[in-house]
TIGUGU-234208 format. One record per residue (C-alpha): residue number from 1; residue in one letter; y, z, x. Coordinates in steps of 0.05 Angstrom, whole numbers. Example, Ala and Ser with C-alpha at 12.3 -4.5 7.8 and 13.67 -1.06 7.14 Angstrom:
2
<r 1 A <-90 156 246>>
<r 2 S <-21 143 273>>
REM end
This chain:
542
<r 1 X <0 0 0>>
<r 2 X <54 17 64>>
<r 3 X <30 -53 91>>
<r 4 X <55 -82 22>>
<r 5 X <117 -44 16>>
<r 6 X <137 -55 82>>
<r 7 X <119 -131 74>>
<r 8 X <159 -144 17>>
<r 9 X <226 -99 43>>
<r 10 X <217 -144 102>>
<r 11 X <218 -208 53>>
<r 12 X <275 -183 17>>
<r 13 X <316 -162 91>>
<r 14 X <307 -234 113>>
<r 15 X <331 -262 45>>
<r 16 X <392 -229 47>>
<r 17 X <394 -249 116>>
<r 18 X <385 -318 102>>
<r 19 X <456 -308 59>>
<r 20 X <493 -290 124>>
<r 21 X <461 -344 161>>
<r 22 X <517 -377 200>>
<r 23 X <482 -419 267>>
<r 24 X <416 -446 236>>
<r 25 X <378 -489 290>>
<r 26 X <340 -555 266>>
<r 27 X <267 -561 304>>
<r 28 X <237 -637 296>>
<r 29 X <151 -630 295>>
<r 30 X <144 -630 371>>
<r 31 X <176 -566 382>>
<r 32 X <110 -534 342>>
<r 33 X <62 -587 363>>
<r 34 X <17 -530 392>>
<r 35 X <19 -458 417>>
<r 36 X <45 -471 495>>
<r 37 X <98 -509 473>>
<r 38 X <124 -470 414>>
<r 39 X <128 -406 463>>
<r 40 X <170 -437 507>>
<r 41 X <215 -460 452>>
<r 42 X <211 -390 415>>
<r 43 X <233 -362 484>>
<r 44 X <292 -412 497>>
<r 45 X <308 -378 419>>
<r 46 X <287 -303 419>>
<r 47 X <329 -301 483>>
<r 48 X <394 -328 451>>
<r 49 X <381 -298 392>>
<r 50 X <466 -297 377>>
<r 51 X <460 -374 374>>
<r 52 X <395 -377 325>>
<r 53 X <398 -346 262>>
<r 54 X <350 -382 224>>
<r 55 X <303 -440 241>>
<r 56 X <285 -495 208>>
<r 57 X <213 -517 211>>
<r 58 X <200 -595 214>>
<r 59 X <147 -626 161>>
<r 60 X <137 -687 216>>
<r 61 X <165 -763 199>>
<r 62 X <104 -785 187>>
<r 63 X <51 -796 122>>
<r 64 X <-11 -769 156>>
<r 65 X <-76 -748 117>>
<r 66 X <-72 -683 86>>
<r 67 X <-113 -643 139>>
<r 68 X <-59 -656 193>>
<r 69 X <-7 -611 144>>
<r 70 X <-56 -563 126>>
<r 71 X <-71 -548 209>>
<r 72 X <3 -553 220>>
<r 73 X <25 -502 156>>
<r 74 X <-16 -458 184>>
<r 75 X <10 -460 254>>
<r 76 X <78 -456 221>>
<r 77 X <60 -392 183>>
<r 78 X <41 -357 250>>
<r 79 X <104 -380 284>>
<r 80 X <147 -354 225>>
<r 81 X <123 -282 233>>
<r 82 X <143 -282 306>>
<r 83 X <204 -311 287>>
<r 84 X <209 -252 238>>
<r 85 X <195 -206 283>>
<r 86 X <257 -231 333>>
<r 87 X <301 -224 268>>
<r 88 X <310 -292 265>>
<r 89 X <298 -321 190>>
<r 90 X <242 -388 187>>
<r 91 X <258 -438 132>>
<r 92 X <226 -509 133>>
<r 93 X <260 -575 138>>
<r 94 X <221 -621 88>>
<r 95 X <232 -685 140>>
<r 96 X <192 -741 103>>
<r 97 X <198 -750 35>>
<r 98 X <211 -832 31>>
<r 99 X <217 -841 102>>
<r 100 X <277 -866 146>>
<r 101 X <254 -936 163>>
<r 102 X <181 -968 182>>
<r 103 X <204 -963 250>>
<r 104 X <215 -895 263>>
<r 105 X <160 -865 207>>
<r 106 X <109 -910 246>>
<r 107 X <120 -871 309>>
<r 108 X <83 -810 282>>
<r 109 X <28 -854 234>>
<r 110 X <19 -865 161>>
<r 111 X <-54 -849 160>>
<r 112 X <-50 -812 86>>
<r 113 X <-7 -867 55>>
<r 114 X <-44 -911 -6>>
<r 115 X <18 -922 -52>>
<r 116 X <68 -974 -48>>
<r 117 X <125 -981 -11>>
<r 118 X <209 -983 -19>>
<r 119 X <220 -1045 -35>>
<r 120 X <290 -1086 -29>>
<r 121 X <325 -1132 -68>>
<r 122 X <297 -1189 -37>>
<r 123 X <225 -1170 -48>>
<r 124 X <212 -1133 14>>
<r 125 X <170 -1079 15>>
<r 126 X <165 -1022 78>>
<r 127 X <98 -1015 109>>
<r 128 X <117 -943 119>>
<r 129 X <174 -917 68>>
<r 130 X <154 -902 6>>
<r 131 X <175 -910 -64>>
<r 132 X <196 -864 -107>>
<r 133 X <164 -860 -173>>
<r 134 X <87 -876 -150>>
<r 135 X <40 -829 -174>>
<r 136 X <3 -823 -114>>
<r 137 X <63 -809 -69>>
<r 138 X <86 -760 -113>>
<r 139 X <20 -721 -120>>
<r 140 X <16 -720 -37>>
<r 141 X <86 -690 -30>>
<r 142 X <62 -636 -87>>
<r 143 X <-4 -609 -42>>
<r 144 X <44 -619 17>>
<r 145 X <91 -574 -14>>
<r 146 X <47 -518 -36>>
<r 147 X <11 -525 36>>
<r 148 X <80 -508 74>>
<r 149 X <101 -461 16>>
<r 150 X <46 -403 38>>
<r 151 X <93 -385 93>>
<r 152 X <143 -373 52>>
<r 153 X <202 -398 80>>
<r 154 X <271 -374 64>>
<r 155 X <302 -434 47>>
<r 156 X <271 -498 53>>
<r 157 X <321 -573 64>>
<r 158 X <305 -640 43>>
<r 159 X <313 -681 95>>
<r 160 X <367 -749 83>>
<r 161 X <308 -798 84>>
<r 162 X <307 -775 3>>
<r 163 X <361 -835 -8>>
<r 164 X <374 -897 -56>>
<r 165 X <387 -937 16>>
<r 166 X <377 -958 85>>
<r 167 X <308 -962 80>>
<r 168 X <288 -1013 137>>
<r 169 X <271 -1076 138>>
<r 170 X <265 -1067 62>>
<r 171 X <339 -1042 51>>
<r 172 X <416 -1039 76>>
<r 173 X <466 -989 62>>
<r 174 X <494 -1032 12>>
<r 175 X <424 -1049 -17>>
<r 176 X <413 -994 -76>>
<r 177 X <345 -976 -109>>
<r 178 X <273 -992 -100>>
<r 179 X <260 -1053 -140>>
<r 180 X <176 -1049 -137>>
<r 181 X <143 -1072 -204>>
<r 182 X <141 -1001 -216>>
<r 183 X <222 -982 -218>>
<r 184 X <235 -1048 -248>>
<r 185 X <181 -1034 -297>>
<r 186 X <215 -959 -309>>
<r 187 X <282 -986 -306>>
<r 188 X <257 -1040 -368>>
<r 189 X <231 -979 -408>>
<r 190 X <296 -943 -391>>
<r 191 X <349 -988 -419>>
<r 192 X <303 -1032 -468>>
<r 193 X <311 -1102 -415>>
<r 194 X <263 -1152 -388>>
<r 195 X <295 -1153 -324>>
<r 196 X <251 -1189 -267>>
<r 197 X <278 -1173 -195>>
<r 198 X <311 -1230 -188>>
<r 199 X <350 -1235 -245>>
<r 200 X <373 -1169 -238>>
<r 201 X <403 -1175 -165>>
<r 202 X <438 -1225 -196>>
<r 203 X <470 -1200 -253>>
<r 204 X <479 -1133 -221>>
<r 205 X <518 -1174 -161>>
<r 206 X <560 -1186 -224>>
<r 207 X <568 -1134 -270>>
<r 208 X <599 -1065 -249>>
<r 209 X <577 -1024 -309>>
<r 210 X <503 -1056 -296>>
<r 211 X <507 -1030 -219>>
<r 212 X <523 -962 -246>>
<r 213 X <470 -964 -291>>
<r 214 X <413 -984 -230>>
<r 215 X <452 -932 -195>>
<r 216 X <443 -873 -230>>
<r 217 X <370 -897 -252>>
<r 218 X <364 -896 -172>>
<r 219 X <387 -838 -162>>
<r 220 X <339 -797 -218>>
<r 221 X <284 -827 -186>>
<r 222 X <295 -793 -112>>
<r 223 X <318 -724 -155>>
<r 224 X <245 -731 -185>>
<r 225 X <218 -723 -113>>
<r 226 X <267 -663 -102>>
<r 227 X <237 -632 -164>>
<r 228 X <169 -641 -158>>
<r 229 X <178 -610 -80>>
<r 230 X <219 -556 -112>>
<r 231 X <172 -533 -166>>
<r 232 X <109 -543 -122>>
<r 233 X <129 -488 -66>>
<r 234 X <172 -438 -120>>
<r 235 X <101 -435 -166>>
<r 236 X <76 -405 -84>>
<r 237 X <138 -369 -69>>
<r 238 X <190 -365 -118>>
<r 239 X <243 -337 -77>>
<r 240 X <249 -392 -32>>
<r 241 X <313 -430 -46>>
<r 242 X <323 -509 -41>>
<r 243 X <372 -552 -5>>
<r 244 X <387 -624 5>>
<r 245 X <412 -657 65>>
<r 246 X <454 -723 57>>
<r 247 X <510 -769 72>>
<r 248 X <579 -784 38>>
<r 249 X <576 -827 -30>>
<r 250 X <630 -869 -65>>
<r 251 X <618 -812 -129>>
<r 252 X <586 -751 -148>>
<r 253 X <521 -786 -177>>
<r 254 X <481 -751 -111>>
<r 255 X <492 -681 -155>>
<r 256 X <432 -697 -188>>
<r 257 X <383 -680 -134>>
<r 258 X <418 -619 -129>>
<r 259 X <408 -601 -204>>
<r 260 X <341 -619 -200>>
<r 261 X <333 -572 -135>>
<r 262 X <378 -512 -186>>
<r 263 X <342 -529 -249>>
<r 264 X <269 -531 -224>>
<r 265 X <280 -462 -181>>
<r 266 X <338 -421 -230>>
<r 267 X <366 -410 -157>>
<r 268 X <423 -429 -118>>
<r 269 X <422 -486 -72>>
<r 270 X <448 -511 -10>>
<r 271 X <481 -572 21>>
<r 272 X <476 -608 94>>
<r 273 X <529 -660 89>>
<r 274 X <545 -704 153>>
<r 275 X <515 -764 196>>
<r 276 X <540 -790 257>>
<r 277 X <588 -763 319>>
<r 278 X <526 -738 363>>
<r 279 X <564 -755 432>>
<r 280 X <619 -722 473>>
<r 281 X <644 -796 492>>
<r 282 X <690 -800 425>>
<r 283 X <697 -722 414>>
<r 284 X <760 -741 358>>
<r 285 X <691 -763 311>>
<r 286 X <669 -686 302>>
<r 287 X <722 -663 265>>
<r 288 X <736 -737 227>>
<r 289 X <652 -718 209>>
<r 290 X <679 -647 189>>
<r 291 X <735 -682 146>>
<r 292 X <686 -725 116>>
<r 293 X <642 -666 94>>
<r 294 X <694 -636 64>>
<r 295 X <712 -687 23>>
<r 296 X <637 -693 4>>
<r 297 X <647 -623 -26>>
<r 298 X <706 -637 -72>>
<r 299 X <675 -698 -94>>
<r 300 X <608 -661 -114>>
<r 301 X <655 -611 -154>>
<r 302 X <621 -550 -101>>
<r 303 X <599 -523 -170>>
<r 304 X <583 -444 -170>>
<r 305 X <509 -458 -166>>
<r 306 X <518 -492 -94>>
<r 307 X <523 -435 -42>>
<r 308 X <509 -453 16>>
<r 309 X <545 -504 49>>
<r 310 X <513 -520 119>>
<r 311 X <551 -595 149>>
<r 312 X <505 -627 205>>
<r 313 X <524 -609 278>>
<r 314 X <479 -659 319>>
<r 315 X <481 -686 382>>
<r 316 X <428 -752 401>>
<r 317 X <384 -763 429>>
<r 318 X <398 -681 441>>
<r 319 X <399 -713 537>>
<r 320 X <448 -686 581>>
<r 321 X <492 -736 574>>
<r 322 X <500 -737 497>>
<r 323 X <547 -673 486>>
<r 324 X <560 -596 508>>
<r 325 X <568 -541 475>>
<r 326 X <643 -543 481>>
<r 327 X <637 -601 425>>
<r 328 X <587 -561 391>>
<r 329 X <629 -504 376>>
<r 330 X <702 -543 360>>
<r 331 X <661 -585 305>>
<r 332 X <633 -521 282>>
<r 333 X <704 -478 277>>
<r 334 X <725 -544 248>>
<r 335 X <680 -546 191>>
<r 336 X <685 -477 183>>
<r 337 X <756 -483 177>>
<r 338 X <752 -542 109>>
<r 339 X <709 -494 74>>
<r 340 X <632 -493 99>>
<r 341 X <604 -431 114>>
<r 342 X <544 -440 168>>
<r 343 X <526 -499 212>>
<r 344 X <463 -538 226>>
<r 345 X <446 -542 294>>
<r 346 X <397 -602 322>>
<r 347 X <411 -594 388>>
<r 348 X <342 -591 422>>
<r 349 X <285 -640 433>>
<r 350 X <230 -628 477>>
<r 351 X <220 -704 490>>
<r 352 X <290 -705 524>>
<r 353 X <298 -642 563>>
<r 354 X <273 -573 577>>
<r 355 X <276 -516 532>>
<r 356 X <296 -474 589>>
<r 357 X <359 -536 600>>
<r 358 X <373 -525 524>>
<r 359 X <378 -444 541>>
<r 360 X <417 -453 596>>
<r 361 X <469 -509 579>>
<r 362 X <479 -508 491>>
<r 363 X <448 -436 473>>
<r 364 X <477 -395 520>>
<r 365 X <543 -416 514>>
<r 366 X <533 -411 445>>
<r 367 X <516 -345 434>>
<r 368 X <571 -329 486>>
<r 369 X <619 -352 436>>
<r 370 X <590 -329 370>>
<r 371 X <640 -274 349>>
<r 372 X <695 -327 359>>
<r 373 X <656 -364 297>>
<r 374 X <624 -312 253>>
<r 375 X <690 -267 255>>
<r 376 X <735 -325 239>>
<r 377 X <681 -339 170>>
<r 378 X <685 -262 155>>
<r 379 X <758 -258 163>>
<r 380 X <771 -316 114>>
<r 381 X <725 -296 56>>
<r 382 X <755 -307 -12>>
<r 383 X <809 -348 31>>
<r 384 X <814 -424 26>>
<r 385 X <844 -491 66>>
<r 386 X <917 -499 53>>
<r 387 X <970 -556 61>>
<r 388 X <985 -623 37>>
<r 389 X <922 -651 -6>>
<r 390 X <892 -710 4>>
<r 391 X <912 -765 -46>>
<r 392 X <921 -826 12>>
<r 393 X <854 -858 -3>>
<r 394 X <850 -873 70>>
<r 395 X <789 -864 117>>
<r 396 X <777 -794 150>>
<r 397 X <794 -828 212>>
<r 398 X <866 -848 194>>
<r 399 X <870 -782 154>>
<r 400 X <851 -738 215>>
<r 401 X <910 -782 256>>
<r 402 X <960 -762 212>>
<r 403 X <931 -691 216>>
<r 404 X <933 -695 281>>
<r 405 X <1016 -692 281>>
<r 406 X <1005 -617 250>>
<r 407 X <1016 -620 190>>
<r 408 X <962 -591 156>>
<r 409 X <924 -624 101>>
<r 410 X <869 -608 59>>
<r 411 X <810 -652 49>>
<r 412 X <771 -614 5>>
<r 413 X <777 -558 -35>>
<r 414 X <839 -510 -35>>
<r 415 X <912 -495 -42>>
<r 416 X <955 -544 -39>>
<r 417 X <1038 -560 -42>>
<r 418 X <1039 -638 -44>>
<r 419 X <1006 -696 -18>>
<r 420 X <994 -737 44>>
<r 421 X <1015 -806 25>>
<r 422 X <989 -879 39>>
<r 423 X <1053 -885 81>>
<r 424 X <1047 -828 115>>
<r 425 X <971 -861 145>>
<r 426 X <1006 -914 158>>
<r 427 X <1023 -878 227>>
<r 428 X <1009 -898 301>>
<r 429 X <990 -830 327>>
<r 430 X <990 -858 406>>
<r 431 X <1058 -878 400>>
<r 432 X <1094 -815 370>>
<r 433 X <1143 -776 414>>
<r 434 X <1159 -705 420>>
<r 435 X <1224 -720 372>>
<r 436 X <1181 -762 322>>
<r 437 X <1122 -703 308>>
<r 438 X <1183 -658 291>>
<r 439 X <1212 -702 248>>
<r 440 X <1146 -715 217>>
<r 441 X <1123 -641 204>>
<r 442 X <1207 -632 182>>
<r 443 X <1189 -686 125>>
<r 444 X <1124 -664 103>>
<r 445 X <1146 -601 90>>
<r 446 X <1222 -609 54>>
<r 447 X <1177 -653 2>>
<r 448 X <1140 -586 -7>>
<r 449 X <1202 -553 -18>>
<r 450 X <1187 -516 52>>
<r 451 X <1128 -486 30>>
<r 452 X <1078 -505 80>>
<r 453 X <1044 -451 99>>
<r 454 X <1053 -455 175>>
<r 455 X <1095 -506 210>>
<r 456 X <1091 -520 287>>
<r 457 X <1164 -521 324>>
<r 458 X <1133 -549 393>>
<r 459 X <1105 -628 406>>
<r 460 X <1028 -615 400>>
<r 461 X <978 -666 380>>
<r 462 X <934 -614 349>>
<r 463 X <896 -599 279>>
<r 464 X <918 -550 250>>
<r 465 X <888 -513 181>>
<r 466 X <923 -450 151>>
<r 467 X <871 -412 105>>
<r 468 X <913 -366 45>>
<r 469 X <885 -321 1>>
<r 470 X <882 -335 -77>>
<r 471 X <956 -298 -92>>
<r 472 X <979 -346 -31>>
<r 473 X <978 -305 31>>
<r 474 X <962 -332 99>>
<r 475 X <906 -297 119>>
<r 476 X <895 -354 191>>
<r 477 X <912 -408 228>>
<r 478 X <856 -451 259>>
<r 479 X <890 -495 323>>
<r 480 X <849 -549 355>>
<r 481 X <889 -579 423>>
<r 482 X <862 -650 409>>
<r 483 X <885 -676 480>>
<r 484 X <854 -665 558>>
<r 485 X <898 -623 579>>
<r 486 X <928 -561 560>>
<r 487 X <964 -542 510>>
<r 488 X <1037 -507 526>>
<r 489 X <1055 -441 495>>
<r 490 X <1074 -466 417>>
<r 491 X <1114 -433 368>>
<r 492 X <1088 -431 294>>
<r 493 X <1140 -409 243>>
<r 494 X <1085 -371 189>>
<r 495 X <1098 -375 105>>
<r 496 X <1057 -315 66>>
<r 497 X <1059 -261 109>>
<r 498 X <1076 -200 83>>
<r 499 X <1137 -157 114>>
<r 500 X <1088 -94 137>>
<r 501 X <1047 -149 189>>
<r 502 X <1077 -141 250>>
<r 503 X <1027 -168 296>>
<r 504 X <970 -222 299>>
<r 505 X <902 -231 338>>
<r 506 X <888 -297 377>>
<r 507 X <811 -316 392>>
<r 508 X <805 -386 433>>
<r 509 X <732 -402 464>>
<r 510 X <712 -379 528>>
<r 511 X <789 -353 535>>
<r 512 X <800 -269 520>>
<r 513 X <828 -241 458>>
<r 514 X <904 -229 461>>
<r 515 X <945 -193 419>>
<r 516 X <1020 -227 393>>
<r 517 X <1085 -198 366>>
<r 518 X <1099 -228 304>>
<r 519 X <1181 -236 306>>
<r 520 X <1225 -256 246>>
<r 521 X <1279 -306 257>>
<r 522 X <1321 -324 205>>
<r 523 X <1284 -312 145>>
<r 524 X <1218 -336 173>>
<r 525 X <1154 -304 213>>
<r 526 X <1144 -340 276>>
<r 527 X <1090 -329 328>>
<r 528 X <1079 -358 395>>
<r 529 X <1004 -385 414>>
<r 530 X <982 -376 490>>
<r 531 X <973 -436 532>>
<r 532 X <904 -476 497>>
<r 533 X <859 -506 544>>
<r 534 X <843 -577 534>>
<r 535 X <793 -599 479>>
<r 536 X <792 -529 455>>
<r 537 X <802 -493 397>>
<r 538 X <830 -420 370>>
<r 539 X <849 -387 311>>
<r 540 X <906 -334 289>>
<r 541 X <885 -269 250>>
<r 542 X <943 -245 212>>
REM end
């Protein structure tokens, strides 16, 4: 009976800690391929434990027969409790549900496949992805579900591969739907048609409202798969909660896999938004990725029942020369900043370096830096983003340029006092002097009716995001020096602070703690920022 008790406090300790999760670390199947490899990973882990909060198991990219899972669940299961007993929660990454493309899900076999494939609009069909309404396919990822569910994993994330697209050779991006005899045949029943493959592409090609239609059929096929998964593994552990990793879309039809995730589970679910910027070569794509999460949010409505909100931090092919932690952390503060609240790590791959390298050179400095992170989250509960909003309709990139001036904006979700413009995109960042960023931030915020929450009086090209509390006071200032060499000693002039602050706390990365004077100068609260070391980032605690 202790052994019981004690099991099931343990469960519910690592649920809750699962809530607090903030640096969750993405394993692909070799990591746990067999026991001498996983202990060296587990070491690289257990020893930076500040870095790994949670783990996320892989499933494998491949279709093998069901033996393969049960051996590797079971493996899994043992792993988890060491995990567990290191503190460090295990969840599962559900990697193969239609599979990427025949190229990659080929590299690890589709020995357990006999259904048909994704097929495209021009009739072809992937050896190895799968389509989404066969029978077959959906009674393997069932078994597979309630094999992996035994170890009861705290959360468990559908990997992107569940997707409408970019199925290759079978699909583009632009290429939407499986159109087998089966979805054509479901799509027929559907909307009462006789469509054959080819006279849909054709008339969809044509007819907007017909597109949307294929669209969100599309769409309820993939959130099938999510359910079936879901309801498989919460009939074997029914606190487990469900998540769904994916890329931007032009609306919110993608919150149906998310419902289906809520609905089949009564719990709340999580988010992984994000795809791309894995190299140090073009660092200014981290926080246009973070950007483009955010808006990912607002445009999924980040209803009540979504809680976690977890953007991809990746780096590829996870070599030494593909990033450091130094971009690791400013995309993380960065996302932090727009209004996620942990970060998914796949940083390490056994195939590309050692797990003692990964220790050394991402992990390390990782959990070196943690506190600068996880206090800047706990500071800013119940805060949110605040500046102009974003009503440009231009791309993150050119959004993120015009950021870049320091004027803050808000992608997302939170308080704002006006809007960036299409003219105010419209801006060659490279070719801005010292006099021009004034007069810019000057503009922005007399349109306000100077009510921007923070306003920067010296030339920076830097990000800057305010965070304010529901009743409108500035609770921090996030600062990202977007240039290669350090940033001067700036002067922010501060809206929203009440009269009894008199001082402020600045954390940068790898640079000490220091303490300001806040000073008031003609009405306003102005602080001045230490020098910021290049491609670094800091934030102000009021």
């Amino acid at each position: 009976m202790r052994t019981l008790i004690g099991t099931i406090l343990a469960m519910a300790f690592v649920a809750a800690a699962a809530d607090e999760s903030l640096m969750l670390m993405r394993l692909r199947g070799p990591h746990t391929a067999d026991d001498a490899q996983w202990a060296k990973t587990f070491k690289a882990l257990a020893a930076n434990r500040a870095a790994c909060d949670e783990v996320w198991f892989s499933t494998g990219i491949g279709f093998p027969q069901m033996d393969w899972h049960r051996a590797h669940a079971a493996r899994l299961a043992r792993y988890a409790e060491q995990l567990r007993g290191a503190g460090i929660v295990p969840s599962l990454q559900f990697q193969a549900t239609l599979g990427h493309s025949d190229d990659l899900t080929l590299q690890e076999g589709i020995a357990g496949k006999t259904w048909g494939g994704f097929t495209g609009s021009a009739g072809v069909e992937c050896k190895a992805c799968n389509c989404p309404r066969q029978p077959a396919f959906l009674a393997y990822v069932r078994e597979m579900a309630r094999l992996y569910a035994a170890f009861r994993p705290a959360w468990v994330w559908i990997d992107d591969d569940l997707r409408i697209n970019n199925h290759r050779p079978a699909s583009t991006k632009n290429d939407i739907g499986c159109w087998c005899p089966v979805c054509l045949a479901a799509f027929n029943a559907e909307t009462g048609g006789s469509w054959t493959r080819v006279a849909l592409a054709k008339a969809i090609a044509k007819d907007p409202a017909l597109y949307d239609a294929w669209e969100r059929f599309s769409f309820a096929g993939i959130a099938e798969v999510a359910r079936v998964i879901a309801a498989a593994m919460h009939e074997v552990s029914p606190e487990t909660r469900f998540a769904y990793q994916h890329g931007p879309w032009r609306n919110n039809v993608q919150l149906a896999i998310f419902k289906a995730l809520h609905e089949a589970t009564g719990l709340s679910v999580g988010s992984r938004p994000g795809g791309g910027a894995y190299y140090d070569q073009d660092p200014n794509g981290q926080p246009v990725k973070a950007i483009t999460s955010a808006r990912q949010m607002k445009m999924l409505g980040a209803p009540d029942w979504i809680g976690c909100w977890c953007p991809e931090v990746e780096t590829y092919p996870r070599a030494f020369a593909s990033r450091t932690a130094q971009g690791i952390l400013v995309e993380s503060i960065t996302s932090l900043a727009y209004g996620m609240n942990a970060v998914s790590l796949l940083i390490m791959d056994t195939r590309s370096e050692t797990d003692e390298w990964y220790a050394e050179n991402l992990l390390a400095p990782l959990a070196a830096e943690r506190a600068v992170l996880e206090d800047y989250r706990n500071w800013n509960r119940d805060t949110v983003p605040a500046g102009l909003a974003d009503e440009s309709g231009a791309a993150s990139a050119a959004l993120y340029r015009y950021a870049l001036t320091g004027v803050p904006v808000v992608p997302g979700i939170g308080k704002t006092y006006g809007a960036v413009t299409a003219e105010d995109v419209k801006i060659n960042l490279s070719g801005l002097t010292s006099a021009n960023l004034r007069d810019i931030r000057r503009r922005a915020d007399e349109r306000t009716g100077w009510k921007l929450p923070v306003v920067v009086r010296d030339p920076s090209v830097a990000l800057v995001v305010p965070r304010v509390t529901k009743d409108g006071r500035l609770k921090s200032v996030m600062m990202l020096n977007a240039r290669i060499d350090a940033q001067k000693p700036v002067t922010l002039a501060l809206r929203g602070v009440p009269p009894d602050v008199t001082q402020a706390t600045w954390r940068a990365f790898r640079q000490p703690a220091v303490t300001l004077p806040l000073r008031r100068e003609g009405g306003e609260t102005c602080v001045t920022l230490p020098e910021i070391a290049a491609w670094n980032a800091g934030w102000l605690a009021l």
